[in-house]
N, CA, C and O atoms as a Maestro MAE file, in Angstrom:
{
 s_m_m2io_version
 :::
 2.0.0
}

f_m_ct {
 s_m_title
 :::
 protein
 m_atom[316] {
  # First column is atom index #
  i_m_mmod_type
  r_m_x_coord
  r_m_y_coord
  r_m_z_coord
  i_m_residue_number
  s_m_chain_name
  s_m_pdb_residue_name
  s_m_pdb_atom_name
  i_m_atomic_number
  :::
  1 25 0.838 -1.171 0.000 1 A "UNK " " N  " 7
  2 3 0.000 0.000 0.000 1 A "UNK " " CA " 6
  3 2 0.889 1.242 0.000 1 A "UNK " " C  " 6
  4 15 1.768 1.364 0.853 1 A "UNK " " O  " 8
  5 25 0.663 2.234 -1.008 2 A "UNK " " N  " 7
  6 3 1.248 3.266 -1.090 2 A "UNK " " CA " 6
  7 2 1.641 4.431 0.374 2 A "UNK " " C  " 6
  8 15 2.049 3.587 1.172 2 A "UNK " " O  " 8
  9 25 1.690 5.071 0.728 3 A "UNK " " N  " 7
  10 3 1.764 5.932 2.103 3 A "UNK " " CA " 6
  11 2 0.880 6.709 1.248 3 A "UNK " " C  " 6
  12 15 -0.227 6.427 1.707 3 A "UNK " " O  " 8
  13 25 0.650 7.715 0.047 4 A "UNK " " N  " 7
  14 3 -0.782 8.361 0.148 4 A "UNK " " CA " 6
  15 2 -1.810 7.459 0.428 4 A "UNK " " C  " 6
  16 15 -2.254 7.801 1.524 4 A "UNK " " O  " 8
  17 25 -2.479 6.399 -0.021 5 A "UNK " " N  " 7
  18 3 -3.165 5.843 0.175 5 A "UNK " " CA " 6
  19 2 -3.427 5.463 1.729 5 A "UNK " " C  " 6
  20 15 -4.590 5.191 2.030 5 A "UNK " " O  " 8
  21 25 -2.587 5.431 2.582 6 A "UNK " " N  " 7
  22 3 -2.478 4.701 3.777 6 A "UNK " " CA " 6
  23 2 -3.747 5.889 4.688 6 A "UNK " " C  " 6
  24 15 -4.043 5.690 5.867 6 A "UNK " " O  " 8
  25 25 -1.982 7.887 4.182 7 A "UNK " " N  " 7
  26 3 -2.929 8.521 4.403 7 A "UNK " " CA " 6
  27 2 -4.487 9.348 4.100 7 A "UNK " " C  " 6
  28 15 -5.128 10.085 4.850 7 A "UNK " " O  " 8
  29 25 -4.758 8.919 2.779 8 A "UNK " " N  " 7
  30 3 -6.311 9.078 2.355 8 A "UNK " " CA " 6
  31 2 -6.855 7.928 3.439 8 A "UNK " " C  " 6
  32 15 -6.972 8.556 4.491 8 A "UNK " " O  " 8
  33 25 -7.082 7.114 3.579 9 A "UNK " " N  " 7
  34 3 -7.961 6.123 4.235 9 A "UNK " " CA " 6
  35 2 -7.785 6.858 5.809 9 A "UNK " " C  " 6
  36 15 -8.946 7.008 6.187 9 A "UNK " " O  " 8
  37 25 -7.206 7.182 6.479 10 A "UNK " " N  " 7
  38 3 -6.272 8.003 8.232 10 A "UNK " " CA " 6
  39 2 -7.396 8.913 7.489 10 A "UNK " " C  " 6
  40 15 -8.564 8.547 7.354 10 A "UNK " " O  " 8
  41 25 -6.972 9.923 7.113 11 A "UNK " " N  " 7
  42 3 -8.007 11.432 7.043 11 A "UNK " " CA " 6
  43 2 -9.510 11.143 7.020 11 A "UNK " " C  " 6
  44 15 -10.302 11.867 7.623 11 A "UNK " " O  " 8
  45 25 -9.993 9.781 6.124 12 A "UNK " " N  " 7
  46 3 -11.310 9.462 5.673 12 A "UNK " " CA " 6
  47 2 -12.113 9.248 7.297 12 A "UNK " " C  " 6
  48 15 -13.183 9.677 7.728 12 A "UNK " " O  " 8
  49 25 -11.006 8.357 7.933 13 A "UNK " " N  " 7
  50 3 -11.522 8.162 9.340 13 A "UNK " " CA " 6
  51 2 -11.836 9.106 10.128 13 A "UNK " " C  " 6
  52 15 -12.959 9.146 10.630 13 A "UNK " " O  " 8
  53 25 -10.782 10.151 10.406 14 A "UNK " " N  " 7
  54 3 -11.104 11.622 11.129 14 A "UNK " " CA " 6
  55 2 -12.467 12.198 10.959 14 A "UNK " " C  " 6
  56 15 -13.280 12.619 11.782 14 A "UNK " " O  " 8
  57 25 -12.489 12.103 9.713 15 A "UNK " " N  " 7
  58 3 -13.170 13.248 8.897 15 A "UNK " " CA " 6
  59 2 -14.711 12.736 9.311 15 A "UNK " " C  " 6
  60 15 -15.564 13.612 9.457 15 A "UNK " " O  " 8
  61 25 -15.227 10.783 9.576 16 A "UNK " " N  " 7
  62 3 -15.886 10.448 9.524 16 A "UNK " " CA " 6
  63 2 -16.681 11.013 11.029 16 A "UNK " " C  " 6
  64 15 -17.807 11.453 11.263 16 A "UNK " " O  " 8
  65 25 -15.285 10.704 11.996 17 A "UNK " " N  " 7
  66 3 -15.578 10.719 13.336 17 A "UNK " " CA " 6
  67 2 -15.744 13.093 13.734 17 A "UNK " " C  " 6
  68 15 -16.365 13.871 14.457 17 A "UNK " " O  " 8
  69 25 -14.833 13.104 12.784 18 A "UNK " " N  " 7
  70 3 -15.343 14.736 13.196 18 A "UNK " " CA " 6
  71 2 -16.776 15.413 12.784 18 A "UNK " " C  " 6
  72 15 -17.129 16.475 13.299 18 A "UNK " " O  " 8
  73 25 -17.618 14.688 11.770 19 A "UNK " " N  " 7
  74 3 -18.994 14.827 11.406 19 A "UNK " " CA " 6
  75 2 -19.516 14.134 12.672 19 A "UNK " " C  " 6
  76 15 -19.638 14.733 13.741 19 A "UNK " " O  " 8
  77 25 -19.832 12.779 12.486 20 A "UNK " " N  " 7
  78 3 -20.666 11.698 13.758 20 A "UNK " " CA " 6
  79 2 -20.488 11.304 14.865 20 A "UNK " " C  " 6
  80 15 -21.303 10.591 15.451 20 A "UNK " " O  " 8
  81 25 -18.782 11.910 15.633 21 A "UNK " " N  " 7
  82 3 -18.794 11.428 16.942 21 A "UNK " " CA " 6
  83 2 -18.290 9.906 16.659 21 A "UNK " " C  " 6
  84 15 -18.652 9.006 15.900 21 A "UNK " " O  " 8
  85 25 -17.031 10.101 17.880 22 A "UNK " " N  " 7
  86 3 -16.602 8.978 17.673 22 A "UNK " " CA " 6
  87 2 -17.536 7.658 18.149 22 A "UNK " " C  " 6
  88 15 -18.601 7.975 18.679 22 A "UNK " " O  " 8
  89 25 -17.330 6.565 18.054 23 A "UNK " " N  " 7
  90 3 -17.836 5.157 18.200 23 A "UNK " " CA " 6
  91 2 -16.804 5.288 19.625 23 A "UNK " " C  " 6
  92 15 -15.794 5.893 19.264 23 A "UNK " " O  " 8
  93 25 -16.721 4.954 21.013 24 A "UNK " " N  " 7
  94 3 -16.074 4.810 21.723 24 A "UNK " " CA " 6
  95 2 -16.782 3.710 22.580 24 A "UNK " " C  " 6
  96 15 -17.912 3.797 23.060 24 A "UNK " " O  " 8
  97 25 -15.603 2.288 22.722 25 A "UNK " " N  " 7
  98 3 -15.898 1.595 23.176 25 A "UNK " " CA " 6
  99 2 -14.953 1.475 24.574 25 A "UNK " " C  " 6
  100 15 -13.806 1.920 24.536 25 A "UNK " " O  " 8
  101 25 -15.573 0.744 26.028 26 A "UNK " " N  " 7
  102 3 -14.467 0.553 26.857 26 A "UNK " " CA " 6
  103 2 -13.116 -0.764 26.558 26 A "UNK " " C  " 6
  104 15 -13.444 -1.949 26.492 26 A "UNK " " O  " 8
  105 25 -12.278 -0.515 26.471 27 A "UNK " " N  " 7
  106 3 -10.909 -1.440 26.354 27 A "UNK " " CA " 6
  107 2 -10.827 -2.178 27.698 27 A "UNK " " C  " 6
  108 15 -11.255 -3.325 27.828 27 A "UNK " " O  " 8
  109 25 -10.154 -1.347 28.880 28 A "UNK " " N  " 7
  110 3 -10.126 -2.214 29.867 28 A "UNK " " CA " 6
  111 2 -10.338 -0.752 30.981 28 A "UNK " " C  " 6
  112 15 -10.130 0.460 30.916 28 A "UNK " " O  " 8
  113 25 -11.070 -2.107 32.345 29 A "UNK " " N  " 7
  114 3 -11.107 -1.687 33.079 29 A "UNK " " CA " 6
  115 2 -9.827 -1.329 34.295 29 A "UNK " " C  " 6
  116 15 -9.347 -2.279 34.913 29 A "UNK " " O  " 8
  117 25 -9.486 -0.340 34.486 30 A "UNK " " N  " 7
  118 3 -7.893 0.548 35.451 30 A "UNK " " CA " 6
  119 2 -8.661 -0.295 36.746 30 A "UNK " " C  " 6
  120 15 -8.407 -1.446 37.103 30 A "UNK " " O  " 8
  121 25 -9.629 0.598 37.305 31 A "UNK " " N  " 7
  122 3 -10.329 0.612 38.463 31 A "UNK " " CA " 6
  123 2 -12.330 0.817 38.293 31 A "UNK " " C  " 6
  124 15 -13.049 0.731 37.297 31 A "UNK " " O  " 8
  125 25 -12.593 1.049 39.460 32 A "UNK " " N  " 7
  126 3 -14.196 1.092 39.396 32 A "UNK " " CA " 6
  127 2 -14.256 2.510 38.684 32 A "UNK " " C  " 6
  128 15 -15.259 2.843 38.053 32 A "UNK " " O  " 8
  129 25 -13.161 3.319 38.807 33 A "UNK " " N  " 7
  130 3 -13.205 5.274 38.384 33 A "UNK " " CA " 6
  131 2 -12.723 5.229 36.975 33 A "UNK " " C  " 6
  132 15 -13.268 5.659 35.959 33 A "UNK " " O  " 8
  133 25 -11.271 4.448 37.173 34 A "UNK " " N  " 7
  134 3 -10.546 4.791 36.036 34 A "UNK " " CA " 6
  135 2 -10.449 3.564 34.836 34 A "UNK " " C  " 6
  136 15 -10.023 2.442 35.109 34 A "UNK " " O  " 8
  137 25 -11.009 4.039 33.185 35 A "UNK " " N  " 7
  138 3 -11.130 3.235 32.439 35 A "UNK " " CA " 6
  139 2 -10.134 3.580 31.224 35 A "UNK " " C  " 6
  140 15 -9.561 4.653 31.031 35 A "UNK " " O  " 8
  141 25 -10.069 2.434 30.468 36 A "UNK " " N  " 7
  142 3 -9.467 2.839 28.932 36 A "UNK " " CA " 6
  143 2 -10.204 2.991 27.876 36 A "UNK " " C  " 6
  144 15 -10.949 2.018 27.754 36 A "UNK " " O  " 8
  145 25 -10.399 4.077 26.719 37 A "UNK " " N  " 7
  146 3 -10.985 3.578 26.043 37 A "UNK " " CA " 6
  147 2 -10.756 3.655 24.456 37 A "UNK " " C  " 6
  148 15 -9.658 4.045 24.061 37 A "UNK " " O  " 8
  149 25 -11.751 3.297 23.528 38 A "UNK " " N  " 7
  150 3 -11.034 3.532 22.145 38 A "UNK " " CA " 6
  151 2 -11.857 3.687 20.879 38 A "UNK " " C  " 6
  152 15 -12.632 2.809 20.500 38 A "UNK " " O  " 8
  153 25 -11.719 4.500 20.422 39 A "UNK " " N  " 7
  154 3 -12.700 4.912 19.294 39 A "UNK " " CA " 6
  155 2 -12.814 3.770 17.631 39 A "UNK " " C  " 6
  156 15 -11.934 3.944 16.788 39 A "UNK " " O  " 8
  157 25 -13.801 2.826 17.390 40 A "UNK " " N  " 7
  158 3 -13.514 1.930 16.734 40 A "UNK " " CA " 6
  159 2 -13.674 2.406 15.424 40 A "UNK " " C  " 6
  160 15 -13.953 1.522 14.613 40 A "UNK " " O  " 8
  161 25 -13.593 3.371 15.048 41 A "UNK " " N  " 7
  162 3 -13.647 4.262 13.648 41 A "UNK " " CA " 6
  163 2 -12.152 4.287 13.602 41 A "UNK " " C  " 6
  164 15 -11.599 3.315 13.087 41 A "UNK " " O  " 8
  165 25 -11.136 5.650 14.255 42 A "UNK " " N  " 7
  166 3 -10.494 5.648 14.146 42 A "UNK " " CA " 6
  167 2 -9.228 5.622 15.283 42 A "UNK " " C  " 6
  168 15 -8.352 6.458 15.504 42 A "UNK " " O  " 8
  169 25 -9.535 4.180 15.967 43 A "UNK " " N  " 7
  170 3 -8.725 4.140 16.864 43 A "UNK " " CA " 6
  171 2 -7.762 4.981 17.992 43 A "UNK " " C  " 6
  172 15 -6.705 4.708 18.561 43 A "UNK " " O  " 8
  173 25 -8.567 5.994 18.010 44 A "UNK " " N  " 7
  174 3 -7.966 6.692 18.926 44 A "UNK " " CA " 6
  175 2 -8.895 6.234 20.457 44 A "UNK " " C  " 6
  176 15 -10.067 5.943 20.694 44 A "UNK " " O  " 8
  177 25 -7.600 6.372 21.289 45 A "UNK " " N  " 7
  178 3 -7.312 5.928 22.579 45 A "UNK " " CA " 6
  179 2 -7.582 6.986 23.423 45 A "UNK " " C  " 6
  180 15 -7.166 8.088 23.065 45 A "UNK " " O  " 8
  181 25 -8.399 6.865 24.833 46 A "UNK " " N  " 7
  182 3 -9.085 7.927 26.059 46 A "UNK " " CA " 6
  183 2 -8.994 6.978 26.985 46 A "UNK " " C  " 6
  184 15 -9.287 5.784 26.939 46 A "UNK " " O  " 8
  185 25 -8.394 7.884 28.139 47 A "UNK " " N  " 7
  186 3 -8.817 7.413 29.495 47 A "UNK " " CA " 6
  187 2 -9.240 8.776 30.565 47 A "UNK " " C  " 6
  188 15 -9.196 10.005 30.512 47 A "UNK " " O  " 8
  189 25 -9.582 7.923 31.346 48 A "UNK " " N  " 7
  190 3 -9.988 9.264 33.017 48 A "UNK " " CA " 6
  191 2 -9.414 9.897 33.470 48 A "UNK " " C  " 6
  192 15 -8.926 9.416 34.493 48 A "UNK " " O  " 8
  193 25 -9.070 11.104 33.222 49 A "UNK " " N  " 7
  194 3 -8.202 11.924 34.141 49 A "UNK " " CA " 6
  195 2 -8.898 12.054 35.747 49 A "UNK " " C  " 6
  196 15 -9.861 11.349 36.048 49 A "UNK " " O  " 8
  197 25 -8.319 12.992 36.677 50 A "UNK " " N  " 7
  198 3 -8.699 12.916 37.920 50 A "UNK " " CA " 6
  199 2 -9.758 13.471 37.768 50 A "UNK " " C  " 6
  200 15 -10.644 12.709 38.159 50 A "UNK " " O  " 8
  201 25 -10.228 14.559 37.345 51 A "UNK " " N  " 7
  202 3 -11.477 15.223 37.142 51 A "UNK " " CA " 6
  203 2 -12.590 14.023 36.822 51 A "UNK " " C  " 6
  204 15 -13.693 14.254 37.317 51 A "UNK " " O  " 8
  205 25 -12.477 12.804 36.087 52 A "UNK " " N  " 7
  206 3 -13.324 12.159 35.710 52 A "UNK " " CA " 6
  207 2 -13.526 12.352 34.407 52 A "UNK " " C  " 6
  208 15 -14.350 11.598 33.891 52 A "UNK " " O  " 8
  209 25 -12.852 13.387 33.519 53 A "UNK " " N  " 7
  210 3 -13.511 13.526 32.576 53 A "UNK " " CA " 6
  211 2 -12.602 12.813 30.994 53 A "UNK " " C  " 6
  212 15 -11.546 13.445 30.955 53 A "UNK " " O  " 8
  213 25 -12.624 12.110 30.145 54 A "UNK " " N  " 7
  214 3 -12.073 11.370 29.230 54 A "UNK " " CA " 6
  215 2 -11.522 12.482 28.174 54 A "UNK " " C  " 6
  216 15 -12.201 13.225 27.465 54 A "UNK " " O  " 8
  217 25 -9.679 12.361 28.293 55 A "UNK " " N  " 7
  218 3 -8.898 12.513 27.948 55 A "UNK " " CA " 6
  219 2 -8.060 11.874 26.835 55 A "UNK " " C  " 6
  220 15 -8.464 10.770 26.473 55 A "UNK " " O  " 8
  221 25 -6.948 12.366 26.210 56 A "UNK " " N  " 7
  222 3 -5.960 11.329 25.423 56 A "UNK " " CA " 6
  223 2 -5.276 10.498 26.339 56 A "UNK " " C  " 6
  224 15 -5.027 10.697 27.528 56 A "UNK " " O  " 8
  225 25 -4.933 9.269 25.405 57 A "UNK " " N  " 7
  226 3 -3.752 8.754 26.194 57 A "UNK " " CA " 6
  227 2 -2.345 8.584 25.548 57 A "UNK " " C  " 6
  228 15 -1.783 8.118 24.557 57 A "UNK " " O  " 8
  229 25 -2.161 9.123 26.502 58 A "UNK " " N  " 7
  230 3 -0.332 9.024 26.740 58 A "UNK " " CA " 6
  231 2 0.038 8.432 27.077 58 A "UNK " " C  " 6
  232 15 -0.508 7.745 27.940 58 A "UNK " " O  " 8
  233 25 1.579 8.178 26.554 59 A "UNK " " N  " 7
  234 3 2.629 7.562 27.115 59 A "UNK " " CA " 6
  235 2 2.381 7.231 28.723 59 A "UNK " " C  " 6
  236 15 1.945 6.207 29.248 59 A "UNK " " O  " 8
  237 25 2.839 8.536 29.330 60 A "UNK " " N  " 7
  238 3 2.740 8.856 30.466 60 A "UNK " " CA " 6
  239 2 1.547 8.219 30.854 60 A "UNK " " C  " 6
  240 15 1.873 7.050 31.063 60 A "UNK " " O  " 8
  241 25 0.291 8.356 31.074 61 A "UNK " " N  " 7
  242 3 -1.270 7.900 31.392 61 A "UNK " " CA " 6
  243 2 -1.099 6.745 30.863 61 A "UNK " " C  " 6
  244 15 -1.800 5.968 31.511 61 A "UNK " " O  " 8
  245 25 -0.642 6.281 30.174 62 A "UNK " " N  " 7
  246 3 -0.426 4.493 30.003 62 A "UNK " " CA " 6
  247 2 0.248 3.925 30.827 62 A "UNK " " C  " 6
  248 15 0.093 2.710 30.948 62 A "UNK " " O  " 8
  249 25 1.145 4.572 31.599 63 A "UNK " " N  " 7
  250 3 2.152 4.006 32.655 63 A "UNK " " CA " 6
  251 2 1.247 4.112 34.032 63 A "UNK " " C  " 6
  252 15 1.093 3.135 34.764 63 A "UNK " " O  " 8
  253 25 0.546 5.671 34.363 64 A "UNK " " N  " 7
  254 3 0.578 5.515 35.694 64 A "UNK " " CA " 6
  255 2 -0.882 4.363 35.221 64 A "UNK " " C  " 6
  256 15 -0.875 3.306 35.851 64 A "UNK " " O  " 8
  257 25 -1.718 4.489 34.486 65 A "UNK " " N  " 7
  258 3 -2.678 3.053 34.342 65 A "UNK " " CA " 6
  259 2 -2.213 2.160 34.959 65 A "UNK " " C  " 6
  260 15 -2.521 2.001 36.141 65 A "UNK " " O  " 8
  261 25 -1.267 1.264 34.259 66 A "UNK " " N  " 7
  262 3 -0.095 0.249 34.580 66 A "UNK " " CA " 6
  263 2 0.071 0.133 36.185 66 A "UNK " " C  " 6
  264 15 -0.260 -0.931 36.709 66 A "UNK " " O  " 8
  265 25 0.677 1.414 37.158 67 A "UNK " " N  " 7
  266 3 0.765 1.608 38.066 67 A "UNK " " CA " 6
  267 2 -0.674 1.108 39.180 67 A "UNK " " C  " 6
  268 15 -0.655 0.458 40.225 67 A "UNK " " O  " 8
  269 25 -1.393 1.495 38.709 68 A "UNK " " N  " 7
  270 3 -2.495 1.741 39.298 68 A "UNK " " CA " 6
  271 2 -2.631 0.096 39.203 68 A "UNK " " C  " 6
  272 15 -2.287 -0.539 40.200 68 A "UNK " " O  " 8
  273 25 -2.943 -0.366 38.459 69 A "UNK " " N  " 7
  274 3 -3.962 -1.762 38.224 69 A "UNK " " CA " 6
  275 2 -2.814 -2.649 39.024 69 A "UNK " " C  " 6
  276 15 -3.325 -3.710 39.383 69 A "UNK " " O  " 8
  277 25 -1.420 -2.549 39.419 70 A "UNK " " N  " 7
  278 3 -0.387 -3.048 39.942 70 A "UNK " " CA " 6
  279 2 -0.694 -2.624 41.111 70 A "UNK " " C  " 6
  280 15 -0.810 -3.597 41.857 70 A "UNK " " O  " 8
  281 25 -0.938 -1.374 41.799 71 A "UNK " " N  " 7
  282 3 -1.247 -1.178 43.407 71 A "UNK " " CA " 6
  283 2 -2.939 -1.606 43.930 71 A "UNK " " C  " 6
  284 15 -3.256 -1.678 45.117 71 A "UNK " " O  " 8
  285 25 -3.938 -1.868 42.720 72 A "UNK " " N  " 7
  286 3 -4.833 -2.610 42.883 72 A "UNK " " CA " 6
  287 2 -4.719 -3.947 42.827 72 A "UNK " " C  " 6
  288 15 -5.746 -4.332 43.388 72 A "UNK " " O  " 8
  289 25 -4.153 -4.824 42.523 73 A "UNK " " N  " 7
  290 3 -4.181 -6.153 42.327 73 A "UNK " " CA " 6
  291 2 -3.251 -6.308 43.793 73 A "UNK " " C  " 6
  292 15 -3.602 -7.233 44.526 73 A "UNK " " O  " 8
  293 25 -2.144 -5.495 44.232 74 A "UNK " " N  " 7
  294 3 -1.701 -6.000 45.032 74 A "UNK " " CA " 6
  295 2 -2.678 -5.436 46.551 74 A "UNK " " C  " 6
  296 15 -2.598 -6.200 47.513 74 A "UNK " " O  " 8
  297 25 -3.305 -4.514 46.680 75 A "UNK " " N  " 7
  298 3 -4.376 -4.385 47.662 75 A "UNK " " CA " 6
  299 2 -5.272 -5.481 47.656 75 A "UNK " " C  " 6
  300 15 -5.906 -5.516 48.711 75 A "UNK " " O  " 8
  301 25 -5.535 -6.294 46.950 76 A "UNK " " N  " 7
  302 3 -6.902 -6.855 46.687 76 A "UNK " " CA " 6
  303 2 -6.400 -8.091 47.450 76 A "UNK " " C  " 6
  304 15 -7.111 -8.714 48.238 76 A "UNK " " O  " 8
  305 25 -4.840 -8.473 47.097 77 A "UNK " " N  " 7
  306 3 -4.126 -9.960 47.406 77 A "UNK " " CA " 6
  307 2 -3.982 -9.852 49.533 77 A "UNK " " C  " 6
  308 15 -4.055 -10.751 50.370 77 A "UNK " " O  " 8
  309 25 -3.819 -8.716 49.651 78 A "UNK " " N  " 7
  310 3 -3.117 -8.682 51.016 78 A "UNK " " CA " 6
  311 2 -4.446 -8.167 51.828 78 A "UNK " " C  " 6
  312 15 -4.335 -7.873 53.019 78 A "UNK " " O  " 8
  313 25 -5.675 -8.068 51.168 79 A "UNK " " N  " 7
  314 3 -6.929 -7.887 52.497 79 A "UNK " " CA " 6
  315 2 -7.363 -9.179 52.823 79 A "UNK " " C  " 6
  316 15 -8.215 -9.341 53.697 79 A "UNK " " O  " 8
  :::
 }
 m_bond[314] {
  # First column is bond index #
  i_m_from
  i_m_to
  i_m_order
  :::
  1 1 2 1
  2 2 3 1
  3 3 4 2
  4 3 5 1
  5 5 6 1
  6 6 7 1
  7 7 8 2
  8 7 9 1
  9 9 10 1
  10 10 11 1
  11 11 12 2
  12 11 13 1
  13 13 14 1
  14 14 15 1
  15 15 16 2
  16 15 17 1
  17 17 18 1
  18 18 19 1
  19 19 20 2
  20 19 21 1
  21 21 22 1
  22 22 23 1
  23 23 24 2
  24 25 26 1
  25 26 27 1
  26 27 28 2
  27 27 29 1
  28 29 30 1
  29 30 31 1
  30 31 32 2
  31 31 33 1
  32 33 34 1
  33 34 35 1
  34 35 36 2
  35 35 37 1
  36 37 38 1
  37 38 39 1
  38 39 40 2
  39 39 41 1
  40 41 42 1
  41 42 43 1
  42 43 44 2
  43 43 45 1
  44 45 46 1
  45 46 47 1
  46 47 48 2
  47 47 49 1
  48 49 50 1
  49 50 51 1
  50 51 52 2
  51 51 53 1
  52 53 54 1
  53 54 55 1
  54 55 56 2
  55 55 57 1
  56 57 58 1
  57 58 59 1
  58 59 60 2
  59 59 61 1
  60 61 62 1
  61 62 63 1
  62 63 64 2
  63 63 65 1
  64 65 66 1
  65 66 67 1
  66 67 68 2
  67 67 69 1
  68 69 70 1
  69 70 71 1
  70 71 72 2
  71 71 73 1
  72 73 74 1
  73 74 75 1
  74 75 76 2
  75 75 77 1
  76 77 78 1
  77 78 79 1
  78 79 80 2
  79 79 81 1
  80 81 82 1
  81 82 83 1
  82 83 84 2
  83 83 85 1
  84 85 86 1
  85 86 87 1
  86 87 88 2
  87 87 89 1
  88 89 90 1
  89 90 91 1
  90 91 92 2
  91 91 93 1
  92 93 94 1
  93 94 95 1
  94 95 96 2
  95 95 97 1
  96 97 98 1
  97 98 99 1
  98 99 100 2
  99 99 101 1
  100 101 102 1
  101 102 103 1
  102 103 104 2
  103 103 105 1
  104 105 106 1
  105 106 107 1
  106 107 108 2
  107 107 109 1
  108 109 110 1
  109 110 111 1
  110 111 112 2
  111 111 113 1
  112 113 114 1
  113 114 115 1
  114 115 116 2
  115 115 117 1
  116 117 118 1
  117 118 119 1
  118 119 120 2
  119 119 121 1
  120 121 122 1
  121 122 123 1
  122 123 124 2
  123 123 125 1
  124 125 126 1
  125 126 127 1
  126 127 128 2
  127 127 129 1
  128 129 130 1
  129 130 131 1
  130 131 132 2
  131 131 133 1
  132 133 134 1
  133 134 135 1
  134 135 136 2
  135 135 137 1
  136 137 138 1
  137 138 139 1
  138 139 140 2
  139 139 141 1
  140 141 142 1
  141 142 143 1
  142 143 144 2
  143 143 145 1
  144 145 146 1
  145 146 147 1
  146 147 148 2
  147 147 149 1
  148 149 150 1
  149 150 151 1
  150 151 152 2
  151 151 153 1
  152 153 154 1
  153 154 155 1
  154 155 156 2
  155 155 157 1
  156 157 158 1
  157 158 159 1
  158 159 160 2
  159 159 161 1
  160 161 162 1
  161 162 163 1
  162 163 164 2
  163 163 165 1
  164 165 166 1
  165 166 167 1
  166 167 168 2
  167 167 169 1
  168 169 170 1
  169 170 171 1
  170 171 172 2
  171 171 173 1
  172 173 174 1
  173 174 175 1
  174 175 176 2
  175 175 177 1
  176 177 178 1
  177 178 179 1
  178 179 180 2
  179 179 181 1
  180 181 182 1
  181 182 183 1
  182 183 184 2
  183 183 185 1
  184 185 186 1
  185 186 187 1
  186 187 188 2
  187 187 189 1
  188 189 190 1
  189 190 191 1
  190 191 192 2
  191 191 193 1
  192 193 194 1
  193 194 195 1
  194 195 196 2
  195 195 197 1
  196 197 198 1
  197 198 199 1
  198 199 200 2
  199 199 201 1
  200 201 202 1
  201 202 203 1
  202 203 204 2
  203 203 205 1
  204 205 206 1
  205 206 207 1
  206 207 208 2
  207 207 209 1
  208 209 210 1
  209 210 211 1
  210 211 212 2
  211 211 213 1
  212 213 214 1
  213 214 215 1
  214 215 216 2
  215 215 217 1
  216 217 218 1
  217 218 219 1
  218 219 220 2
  219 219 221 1
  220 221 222 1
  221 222 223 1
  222 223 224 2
  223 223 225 1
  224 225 226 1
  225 226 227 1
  226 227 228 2
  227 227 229 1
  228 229 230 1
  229 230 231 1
  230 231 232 2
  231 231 233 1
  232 233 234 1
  233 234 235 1
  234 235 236 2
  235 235 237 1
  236 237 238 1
  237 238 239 1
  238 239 240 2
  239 239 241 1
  240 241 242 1
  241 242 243 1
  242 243 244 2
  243 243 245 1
  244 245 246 1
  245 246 247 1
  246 247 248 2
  247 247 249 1
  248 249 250 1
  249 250 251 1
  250 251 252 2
  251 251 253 1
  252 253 254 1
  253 254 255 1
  254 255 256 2
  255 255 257 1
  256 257 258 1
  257 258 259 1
  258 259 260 2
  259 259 261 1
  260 261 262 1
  261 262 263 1
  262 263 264 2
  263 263 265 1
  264 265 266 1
  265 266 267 1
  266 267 268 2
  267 267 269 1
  268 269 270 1
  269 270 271 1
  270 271 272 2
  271 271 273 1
  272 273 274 1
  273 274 275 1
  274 275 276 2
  275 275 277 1
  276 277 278 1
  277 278 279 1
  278 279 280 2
  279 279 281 1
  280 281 282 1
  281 282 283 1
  282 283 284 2
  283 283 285 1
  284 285 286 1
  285 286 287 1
  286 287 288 2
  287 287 289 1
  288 289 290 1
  289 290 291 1
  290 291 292 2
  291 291 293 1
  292 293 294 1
  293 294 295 1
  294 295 296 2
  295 295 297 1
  296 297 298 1
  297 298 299 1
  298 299 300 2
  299 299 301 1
  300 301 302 1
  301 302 303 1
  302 303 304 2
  303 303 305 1
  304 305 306 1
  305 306 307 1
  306 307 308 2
  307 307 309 1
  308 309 310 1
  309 310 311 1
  310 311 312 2
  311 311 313 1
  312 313 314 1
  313 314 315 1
  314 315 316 2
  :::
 }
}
């Protein structure tokens, strides 16, 4: 596949989700607060910031995720 082509089909997606709103489905559950999630149009990725309110994800916000579901699993083992 050519790279224009790759990016005509990338823009077609945007373009779909900037008219109709993305399709956002949950990926995985962090905690009961904090979720992942992901737009099945054009794959873009959201999770919970502290506010509650659905953000990008980052690098960074992919790690402390990581963090989190690691200081939950180990709370859950030692009650």
């Amino acid at each position: 596949m050519k790279p224009i082509e790759i990016k005509e089909k990338f823009l077609n997606k945007k373009i779909l989700c900037s008219l109709f709103g993305h399709r956002i489905i949950t990926t995985r559950n962090i905690t009961n607060h904090f979720k992942e999630y992901k737009c099945t149009v054009c794959n873009l990725e959201l999770t919970n910031d502290v506010n509650g309110q659905k953000t990008f994800l980052t690098p960074e916000l992919k790690e402390i995720n990581e963090t989190l579901i690691g200081f939950c699993k180990k709370r859950l083992h030692t009650v």
